[in-house]
C-alpha positions as MATLAB code, in Angstrom:
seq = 'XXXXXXXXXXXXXXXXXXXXXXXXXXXXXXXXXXXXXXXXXXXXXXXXXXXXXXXXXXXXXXXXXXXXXXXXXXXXXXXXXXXXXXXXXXXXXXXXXXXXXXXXXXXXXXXXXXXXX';
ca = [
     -41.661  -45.568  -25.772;
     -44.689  -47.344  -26.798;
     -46.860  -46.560  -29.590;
     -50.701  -47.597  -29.239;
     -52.761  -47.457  -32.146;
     -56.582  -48.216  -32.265;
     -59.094  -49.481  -34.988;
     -62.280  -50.121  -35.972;
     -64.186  -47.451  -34.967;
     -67.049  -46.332  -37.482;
     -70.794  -45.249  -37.518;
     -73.278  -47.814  -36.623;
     -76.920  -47.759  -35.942;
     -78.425  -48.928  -32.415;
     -78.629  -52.584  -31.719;
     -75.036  -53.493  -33.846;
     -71.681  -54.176  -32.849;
     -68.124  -53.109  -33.590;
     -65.195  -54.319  -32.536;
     -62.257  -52.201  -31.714;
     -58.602  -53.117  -31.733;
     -55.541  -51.697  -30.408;
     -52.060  -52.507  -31.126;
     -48.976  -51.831  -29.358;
     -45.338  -51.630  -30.606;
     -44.134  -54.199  -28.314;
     -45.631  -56.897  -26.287;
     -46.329  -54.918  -23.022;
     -49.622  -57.200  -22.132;
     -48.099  -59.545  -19.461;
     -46.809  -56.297  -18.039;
     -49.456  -53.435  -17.545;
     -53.065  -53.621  -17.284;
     -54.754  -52.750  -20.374;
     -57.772  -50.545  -20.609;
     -60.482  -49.075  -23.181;
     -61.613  -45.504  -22.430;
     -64.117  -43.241  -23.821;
     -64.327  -39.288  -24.005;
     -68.222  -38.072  -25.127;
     -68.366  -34.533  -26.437;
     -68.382  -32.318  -23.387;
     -68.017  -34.869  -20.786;
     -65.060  -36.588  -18.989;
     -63.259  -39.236  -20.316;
     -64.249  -42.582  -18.797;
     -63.071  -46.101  -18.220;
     -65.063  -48.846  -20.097;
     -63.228  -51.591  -19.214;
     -60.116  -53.239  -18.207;
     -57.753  -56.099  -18.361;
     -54.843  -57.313  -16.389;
     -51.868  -58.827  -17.143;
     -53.453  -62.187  -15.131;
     -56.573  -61.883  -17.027;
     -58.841  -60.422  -15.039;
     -61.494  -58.011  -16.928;
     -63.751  -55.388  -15.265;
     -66.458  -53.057  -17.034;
     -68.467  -50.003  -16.525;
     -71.764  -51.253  -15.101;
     -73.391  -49.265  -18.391;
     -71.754  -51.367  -20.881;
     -71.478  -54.351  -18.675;
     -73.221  -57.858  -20.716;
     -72.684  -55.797  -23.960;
     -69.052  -55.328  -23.903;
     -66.637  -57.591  -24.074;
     -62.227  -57.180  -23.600;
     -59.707  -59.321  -24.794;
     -55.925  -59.996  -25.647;
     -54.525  -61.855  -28.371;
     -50.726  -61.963  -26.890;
     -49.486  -63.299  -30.413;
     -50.806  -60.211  -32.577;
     -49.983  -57.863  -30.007;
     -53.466  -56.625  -29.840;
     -56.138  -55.845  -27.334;
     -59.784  -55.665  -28.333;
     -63.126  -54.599  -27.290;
     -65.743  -56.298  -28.688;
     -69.364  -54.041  -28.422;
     -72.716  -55.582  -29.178;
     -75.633  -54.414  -28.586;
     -74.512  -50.092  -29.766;
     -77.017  -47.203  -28.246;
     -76.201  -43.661  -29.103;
     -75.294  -42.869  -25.927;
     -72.332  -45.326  -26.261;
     -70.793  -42.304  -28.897;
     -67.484  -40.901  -27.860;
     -64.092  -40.983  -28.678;
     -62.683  -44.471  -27.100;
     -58.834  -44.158  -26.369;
     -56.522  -47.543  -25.642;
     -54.659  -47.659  -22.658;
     -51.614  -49.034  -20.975;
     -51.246  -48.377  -16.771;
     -48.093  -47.797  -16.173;
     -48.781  -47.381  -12.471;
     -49.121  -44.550  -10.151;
     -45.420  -42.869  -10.688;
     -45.479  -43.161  -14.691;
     -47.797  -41.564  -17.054;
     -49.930  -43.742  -18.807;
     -49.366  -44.651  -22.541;
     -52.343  -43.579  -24.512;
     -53.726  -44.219  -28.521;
     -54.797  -41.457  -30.186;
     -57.979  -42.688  -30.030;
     -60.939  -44.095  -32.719;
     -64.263  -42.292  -33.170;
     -67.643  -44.517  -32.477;
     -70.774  -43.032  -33.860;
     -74.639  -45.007  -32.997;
     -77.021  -43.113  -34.632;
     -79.933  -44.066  -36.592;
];
């Protein structure tokens, strides 16, 4: 089993940035894709963005230029980097590990992001 654990969520106004981290138990980077989530009060929870083991990132078109994803192998870690907050970017954003169709998914237990002025 892996354990995820996410960071660095916190209330910010409109227009700043936050970067959130997740760290896994074990190095399981070069072997799943990695992916951010977020879960808004009332509404479904959604992918933000995504990285693969090769590298290769993919975003939500409404976070897409402000958002950015990243590994750092050595730490164990993957981040999202978020410039550029609006309020609707609030929600609950979860780490994740894809595991494939015939596996659940690991999942964090998530980090709360508030933009509010």
């Amino acid at each position: 089993q892996v354990q995820l654990v996410e960071s660095g969520g916190g209330l910010v106004q409109p227009g700043e940035s936050l970067t959130l981290s997740c760290a896994a138990s074990r190095n399981i980077f070069s072997i799943y894709p990695m992916g951010w989530y977020r879960q808004a009060p009332g509404k479904q929870r959604e992918l933000v963005a995504a990285i693969t083991p090769g590298g290769s990132t993919n975003y939500a078109d409404s976070v897409k230029g402000r958002f950015t994803i990243s590994r750092d192998n050595a730490k164990n870690t993957v981040n999202l980097q978020m410039n550029s907050l609006k309020p609707e970017d609030t929600a609950v954003y979860y780490c994740n590990a894809n595991r494939g169709v015939h596996r659940d998914p690991y999942w964090g237990q998530g980090t709360q992001v508030t933009v509010s002025s």
